[in-house]
N, C-alpha and C positions, 0 to 999 in steps of 0.2 A: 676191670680195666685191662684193656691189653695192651702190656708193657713190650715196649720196641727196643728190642737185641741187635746189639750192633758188636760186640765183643765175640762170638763165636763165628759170627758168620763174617763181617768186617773188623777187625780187633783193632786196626788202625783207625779207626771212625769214634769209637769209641769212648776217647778222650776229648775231642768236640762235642761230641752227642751230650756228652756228659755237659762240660761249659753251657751248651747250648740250653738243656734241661734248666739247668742252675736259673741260667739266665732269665728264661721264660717265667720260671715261680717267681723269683725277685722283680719282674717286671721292668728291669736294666737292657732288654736286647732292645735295639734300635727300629724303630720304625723305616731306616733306610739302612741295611747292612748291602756287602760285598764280601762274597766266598772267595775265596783265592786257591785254584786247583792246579793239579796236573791228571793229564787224560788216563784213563786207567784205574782209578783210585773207585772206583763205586759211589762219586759225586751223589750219580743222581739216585742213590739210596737214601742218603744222608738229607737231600732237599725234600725225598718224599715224606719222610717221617718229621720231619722240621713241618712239612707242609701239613699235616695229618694232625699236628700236634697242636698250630697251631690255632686250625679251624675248627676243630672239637668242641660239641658243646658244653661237656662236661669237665675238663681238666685242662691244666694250662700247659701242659709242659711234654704230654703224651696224648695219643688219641686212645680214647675208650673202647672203639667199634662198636658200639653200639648207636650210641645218639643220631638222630636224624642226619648231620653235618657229617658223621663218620660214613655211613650206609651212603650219602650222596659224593663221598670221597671213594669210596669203595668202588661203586659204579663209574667214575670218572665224569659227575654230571652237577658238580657243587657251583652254584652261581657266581659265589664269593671268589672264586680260584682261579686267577688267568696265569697261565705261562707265555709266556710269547717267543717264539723261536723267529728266523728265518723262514721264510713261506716256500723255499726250496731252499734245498741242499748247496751251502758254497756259495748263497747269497746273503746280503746284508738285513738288518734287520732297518726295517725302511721309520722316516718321522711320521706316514699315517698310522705305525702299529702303534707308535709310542704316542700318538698325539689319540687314537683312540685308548690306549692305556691312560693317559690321564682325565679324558670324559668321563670314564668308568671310576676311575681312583676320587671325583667326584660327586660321585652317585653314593647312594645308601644301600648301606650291608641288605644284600636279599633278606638275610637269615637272622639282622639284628645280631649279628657278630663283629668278627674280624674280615676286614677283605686283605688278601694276599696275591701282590702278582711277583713272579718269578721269572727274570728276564736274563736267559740264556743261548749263548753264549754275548755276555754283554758286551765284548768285545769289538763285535759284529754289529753295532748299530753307527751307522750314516753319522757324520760328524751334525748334521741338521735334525736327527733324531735324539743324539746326545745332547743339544743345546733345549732338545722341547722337554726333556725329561727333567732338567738344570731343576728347577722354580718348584716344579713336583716333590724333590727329592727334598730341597731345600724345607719346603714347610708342608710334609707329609701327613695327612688326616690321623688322626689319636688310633682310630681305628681299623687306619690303611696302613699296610708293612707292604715293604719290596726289599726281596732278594736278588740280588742282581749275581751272577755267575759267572767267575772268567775265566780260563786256561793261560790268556797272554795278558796279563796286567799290565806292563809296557805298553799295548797300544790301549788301555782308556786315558782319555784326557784327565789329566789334572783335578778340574774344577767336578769330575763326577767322585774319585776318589776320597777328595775331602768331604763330602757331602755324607758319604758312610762308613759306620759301624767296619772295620774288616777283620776278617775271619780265614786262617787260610789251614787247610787240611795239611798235617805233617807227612813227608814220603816215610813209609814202613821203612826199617831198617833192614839189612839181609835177613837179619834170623826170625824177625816178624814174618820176612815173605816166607823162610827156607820152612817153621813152623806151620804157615797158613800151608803149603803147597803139601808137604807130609801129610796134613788133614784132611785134603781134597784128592790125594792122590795115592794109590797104592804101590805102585812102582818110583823107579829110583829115576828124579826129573834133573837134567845135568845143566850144570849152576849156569851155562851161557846164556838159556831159557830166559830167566829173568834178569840178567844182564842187558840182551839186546832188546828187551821190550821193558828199559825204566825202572825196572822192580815197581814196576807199576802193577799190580795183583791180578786184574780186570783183563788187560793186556795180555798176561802170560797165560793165562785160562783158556782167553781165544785161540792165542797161539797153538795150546798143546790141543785143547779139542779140535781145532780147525786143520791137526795136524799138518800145519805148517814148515817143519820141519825139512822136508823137501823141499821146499820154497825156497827156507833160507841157503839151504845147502848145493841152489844148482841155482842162487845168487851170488854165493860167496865164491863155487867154480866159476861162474864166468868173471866175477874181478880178477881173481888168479890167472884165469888165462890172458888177459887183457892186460897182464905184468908181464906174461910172458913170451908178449904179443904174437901172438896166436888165436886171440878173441876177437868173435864177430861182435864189434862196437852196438850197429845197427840191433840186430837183435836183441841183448845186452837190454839198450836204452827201452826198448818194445818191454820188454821184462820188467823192466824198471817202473814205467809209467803205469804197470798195469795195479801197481800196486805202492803205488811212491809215495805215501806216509808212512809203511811199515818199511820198504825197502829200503830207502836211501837213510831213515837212520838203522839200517842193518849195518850199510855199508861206513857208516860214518863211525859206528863201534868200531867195524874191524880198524879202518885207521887210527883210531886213537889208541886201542889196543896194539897196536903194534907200535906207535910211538912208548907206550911202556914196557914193552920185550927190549925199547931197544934202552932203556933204563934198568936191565936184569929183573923186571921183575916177571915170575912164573905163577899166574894164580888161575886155581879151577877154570872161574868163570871167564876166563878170556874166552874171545871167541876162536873157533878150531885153525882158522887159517891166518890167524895174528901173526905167529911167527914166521910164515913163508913171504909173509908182506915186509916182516922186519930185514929179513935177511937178503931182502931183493930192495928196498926201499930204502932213503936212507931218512933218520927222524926229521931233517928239514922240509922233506919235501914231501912227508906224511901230514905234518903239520899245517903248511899252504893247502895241501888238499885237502884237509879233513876241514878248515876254515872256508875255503871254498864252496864247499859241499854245504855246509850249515848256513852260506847265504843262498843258495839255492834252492836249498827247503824251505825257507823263511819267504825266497820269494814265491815261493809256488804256492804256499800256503796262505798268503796275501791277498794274493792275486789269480781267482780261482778261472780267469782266461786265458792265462797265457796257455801256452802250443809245449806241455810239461816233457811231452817227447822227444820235442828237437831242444829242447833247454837241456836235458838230462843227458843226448848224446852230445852237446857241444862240450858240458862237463868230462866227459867218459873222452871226447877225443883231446881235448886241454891235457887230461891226468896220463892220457896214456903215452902224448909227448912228452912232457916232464919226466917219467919215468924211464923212458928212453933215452934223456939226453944226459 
């Protein structure tokens, strides 16, 4: 049997993994669960061994690698196993995927198993694909399970939520990350690292291999100068979009960090230009813009057409008169 680690290499997983184990030999996990996540976390570690564990034909609670089922999970070629994503990037997940997800969820195990589909990010499905799934979830086959995945629980309806099982991955605490990152890392990683990317693990790994660090730092210059109006807005906003789900919640750390500088407090992991924001800034109007800013990334994350460029400089030229007046 090969037993799936998730404590050395994910240690925050670990304690699900575990539930989830339990769950499986008791024959208590739900034929319709919902994971509850945050981006970052190594989700899709955690679904594949779930997934692995599940369709095994030997064991219930781990996969063996051996058995037929494991070797056809290995190759990525198991019949039983649908994921269903979005069919491009920033699109919904439409009611033909979910209306041929339930054909299938009808049909008979290839393998005389378990059939498993895993519907990611569930978020993302058509409010007409959410109603075709409703009746599915409701009276799910003994030997059909769905994992449905979400990041923003907020936007599923109701009537999908109640229907399942839910499961939701704990955020590491600092010392779990400050721990996890000493193990992966030989040098000394400075604590704003995993501040402005979540202490999400996944996140800050990209960050530091992606050597991103420049990124943020001639991000963070142009806010500064743009306080101390002397920044090119335009280009700023160019900047911004080129990478605007790591950036603007870069920028949305720095202003809430500086709304706590202006509360005395001094800790490591603030970000480096928190207090030039404080002492130029005052916390009222840190506050309006850092609320601002977090409906702005909500809408752009929403709504994967809007024009994220000129949305981001009408922001940057809103904050830069305020800051002004």
């Amino acid at each position: 049997m090969v037993k799936t680690v998730m404590t050395s290499s994910h240690p925050w997983l670990s304690d699900i993994w575990s539930e989830w184990q339990s769950s499986l030999e008791n024959d208590t996990f739900s034929n319709a669960a919902l994971l509850i996540s945050q981006p970052g976390l190594a989700t899709e570690e955690l679904v594949a061994a779930f997934s692995r564990a599940v369709l095994c034909g030997n064991y219930v609670s781990d996969a063996c690698g051996v058995c037929h089922s494991c070797q056809l999970m290995n190759a990525h070629n198991h019949p039983d196993y649908h994921v269903i994503n979005p069919e491009k990037a920033g699109k919904s997940i439409s009611v033909d995927q979910i209306r041929t997800c339930n054909r299938l969820a009808q049909e008979s195990s290839q393998l005389s198993g378990k059939r498993l589909f895993v519907i990611e990010p569930a978020e993302v499905m058509t409010e007409s694909a959410t109603n075709a799934l409703l009746k599915t979830l409701e009276e799910p086959s003994s030997t059909c399970m769905f994992l449905l995945v979400t990041y923003q629980p907020q936007r599923l309806l109701s009537t999908v939520t109640s229907r399942c099982q839910k499961w939701q991955i704990p955020k590491p605490s600092s010392q779990v990350i400050q721990e996890w990152l000493t193990q992966q890392y030989t040098s000394t990683i400075p604590a704003y690292f995993a501040h402005i990317n979540d202490n999400a693990p996944t996140r800050i790994q990209s960050f530091i291999e992606k050597e991103q660090e420049g990124f943020y730092q001639q991000i963070e210059r142009g806010l500064l100068d743009c306080v101390m109006h002397k920044g090119d807005l335009v280009y700023l906003a160019k900047l911004l979009e080129s990478a605007k789900e790591d950036s603007l919640r870069w920028i949305w750390y720095m202003l809430t960090d500086a709304q706590k500088v202006h509360f005395g407090l001094d800790a490591p992991y603030l970000t480096p230009g928190s207090k030039v924001l404080a002492q130029n800034i005052s916390y009222e109007k840190l506050y309006r813009q850092a609320e601002s800013l977090s409906r702005l990334t909500d809408q752009l994350r929403e709504h994967s057409g809007l024009n994220g460029e000129l949305l981001i400089l009408d922001w940057l030229i809103k904050f830069n008169e305020e800051v002004c007046s």
